[in-house]
N, C-alpha and C positions, 0 to 999 in steps of 0.2 A: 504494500500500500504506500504510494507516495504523499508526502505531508506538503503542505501548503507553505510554499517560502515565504509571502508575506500575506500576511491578512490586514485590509482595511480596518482602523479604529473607527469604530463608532462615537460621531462625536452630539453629544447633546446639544440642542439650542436653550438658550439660559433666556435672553429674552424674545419670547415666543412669540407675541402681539406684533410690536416691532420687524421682526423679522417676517412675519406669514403677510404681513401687510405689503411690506417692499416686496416681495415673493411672487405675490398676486402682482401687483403693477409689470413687474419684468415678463410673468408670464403673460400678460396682455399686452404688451407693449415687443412682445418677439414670438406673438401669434400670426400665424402665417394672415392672415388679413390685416396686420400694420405692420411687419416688420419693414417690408422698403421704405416707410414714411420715417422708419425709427433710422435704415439705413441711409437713406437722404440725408435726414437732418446731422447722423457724425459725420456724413460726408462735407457737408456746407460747412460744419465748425473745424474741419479741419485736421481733423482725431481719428485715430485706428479705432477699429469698433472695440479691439481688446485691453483701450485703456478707461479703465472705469473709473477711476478719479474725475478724467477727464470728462465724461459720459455725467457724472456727476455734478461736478462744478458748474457745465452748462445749462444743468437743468433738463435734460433730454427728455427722460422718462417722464415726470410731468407734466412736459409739454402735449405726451403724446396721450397720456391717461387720466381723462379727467374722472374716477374717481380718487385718485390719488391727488390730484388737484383740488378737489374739492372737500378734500379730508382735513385742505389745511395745512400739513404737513410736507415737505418737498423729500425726493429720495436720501439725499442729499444728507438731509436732519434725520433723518430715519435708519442710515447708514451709519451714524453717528452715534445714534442709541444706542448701537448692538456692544455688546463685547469683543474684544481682540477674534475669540474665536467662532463668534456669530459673525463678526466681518469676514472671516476666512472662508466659512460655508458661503455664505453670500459670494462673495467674488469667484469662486467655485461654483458655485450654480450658475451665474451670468454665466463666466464661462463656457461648460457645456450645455445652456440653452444657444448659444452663438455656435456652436459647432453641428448643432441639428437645425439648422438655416440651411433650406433646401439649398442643393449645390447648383442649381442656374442660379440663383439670386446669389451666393457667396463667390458665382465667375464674372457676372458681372459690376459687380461689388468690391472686384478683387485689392483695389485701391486700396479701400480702408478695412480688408482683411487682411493685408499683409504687415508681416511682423518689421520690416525695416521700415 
């Protein structure tokens, strides 16, 4: 029987509200029915789609989901809440929602998915 070299840890979310909130906005806002209005818009400001500060700073998500807009709250402040390691799931989840972005829209898009 071969053993498992490494196993994934399980990491807990500490603040939950917080985080399920930003969660839902990302998932609406890189639902295949907005995501090129979400790709447009890193494209316009100028940013890789995989920097999420960036993505941040400018307000993206927001802009593009009004109920997270109308909650008051910006991603932005919301990302802020979490803990060092609720930040890390979160930028880990953007991440692989950006990588299940059908692949026409990631070739034409190719601009602000590339890493340099």
């Amino acid at each position: 029987m071969a053993e498992a070299l490494f196993q994934k840890a399980e990491i807990s979310v500490v603040q939950v509200a917080e985080y399920s909130q930003l969660q839902s906005a990302l998932e609406r806002v890189l639902a295949p029915a907005v995501v090129v209005q979400f790709l447009k818009k890193v494209q316009s400001a100028g940013l890789r789609v995989r920097d999420w500060q960036g993505v941040l700073d400018r307000g993206i998500v927001e802009a593009l989901d009004a109920e997270l807009k109308r909650s008051g709250k910006t991603a932005k402040v919301l990302y802020g809440l979490l803990t060092m390691s609720d930040q890390g799931l979160m930028r880990e989840f953007y991440l692989s929602k950006l990588e299940q972005v059908e692949d026409s829209l990631r070739l034409k898009f190719s601009k602000v998915y590339r890493y340099y």
